[in-house]
N, C-alpha and C positions, 0 to 999 in steps of 0.2 A: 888533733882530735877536734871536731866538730861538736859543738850544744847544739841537739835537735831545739832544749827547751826555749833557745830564743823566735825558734820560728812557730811556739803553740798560739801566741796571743796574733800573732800577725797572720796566721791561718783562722784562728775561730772571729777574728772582725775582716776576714775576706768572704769568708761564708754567711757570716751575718750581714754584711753586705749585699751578696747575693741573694739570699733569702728576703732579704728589705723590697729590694727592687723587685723579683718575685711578686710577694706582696700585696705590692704599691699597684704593679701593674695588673692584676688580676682582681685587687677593686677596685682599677681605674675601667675595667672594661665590666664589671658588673655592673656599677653607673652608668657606664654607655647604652648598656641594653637595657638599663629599667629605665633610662632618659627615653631612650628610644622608643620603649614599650607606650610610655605611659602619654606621650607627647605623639604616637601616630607615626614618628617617623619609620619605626619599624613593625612589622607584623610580627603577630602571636604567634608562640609556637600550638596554637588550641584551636579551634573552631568556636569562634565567636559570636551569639547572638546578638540580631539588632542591636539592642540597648544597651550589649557591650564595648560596641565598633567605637573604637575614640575617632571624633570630627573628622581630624583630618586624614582616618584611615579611608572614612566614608567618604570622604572627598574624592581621596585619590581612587578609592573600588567604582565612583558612582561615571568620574571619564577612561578609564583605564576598562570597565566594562560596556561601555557603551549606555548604560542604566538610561530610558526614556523617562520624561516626567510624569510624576505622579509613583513612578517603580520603588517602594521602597525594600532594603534589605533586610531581610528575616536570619538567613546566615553567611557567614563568610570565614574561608579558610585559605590561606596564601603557604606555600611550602615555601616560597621567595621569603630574603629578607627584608623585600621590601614590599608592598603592595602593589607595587605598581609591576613587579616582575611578573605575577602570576597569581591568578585566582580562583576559587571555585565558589559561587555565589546562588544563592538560594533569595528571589526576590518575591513581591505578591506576583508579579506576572511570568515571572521566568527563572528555569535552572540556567545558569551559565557557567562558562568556564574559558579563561582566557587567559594567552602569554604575550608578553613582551621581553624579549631575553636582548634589545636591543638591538638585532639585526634582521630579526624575525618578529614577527605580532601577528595574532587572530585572537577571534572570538568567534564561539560558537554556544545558541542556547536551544533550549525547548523550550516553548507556551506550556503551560503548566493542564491545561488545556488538552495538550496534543500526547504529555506522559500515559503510557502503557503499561511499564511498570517500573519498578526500582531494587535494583538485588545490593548489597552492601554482601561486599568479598570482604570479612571483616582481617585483617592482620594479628597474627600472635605475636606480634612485636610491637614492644611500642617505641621502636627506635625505628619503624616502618609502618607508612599511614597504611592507610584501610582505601579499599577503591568503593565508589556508588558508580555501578552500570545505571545509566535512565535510558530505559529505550522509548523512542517516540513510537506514534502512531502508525508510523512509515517503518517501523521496523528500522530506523537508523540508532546507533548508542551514542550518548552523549557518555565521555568517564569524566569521573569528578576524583579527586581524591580527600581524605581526612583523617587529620589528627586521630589517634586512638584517645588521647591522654583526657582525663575526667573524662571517658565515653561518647566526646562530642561527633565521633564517625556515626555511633548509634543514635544519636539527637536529630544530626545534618539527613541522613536517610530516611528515616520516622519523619520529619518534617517535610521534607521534598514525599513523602507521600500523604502524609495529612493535607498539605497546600494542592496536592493535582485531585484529590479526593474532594475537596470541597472547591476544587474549581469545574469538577465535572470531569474530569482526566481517569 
């Protein structure tokens, strides 16, 4: 006959175990991504205003968009985890929106100038951004996309059209 009871303690510190590591590793990767957040190495999961962009997000948005001097960012929203994969940027002179998935790279904007108009297809999900149509003057569409989360689809829109409103657009 068999004792189950010597295999109780030797099962509940194998699962405590696993549990540990568990854990261990799941706030090893919440420091990774608030290391990440907070330090620029990674992009928001939000649509960030200028004076929210940490340095060296703005760094990497300012070559990764092509950004001319004097252009500075009013908003920015990356589905990428990193900025430099993908953008959609709101500057004083221009809507832009660009990828680098590493095999592939463009960039395309509107003069804020040349905006027509602006529809935000808002998402009932917020596990799913929100798209901004810009169509230019020329009747071509630039798509943008963004974050639902704290509203900032609604922000990023309303601003690409307050900026082509007072740029003349």
């Amino acid at each position: 006959m068999n004792d189950t009871r010597q295999h109780g303690p030797t099962v509940l510190v194998t699962v405590g175990a696993v549990l540990a590591l568990f854990a261990s590793g799941a706030i090893a990767l919440f420091a990774f991504v608030g290391w990440g957040l907070t330090t620029g190495r990674l992009a928001d999961t939000k649509v960030l205003s200028g004076n929210k962009i940490p340095p060296r997000i703005a760094t990497s948005v300012t070559v990764a968009a092509g950004l001319l001097p004097g252009e500075q960012i009013s908003h920015f929203y990356s589905a990428s985890m990193t900025p430099q994969g993908d953008g959609n940027v709101l500057t004083n002179k221009r809507v832009i929106s660009y990828v680098n998935d590493g095999s592939n790279a463009w960039c395309t904007s509107v003069d804020l100038g040349d905006i027509a108009s602006v529809r935000l297809l808002a998402s009932d999900s917020w596990l799913e951004d929100s798209t901004i149509v810009v169509t230019s003057s020329d009747d071509s569409e630039l798509i943008l996309y963004a974050s639902t989360e704290d509203g900032g689809d609604l922000r990023f829109a309303d601003a690409i059209r307050v900026a082509a409103v007072d740029d003349g657009g």
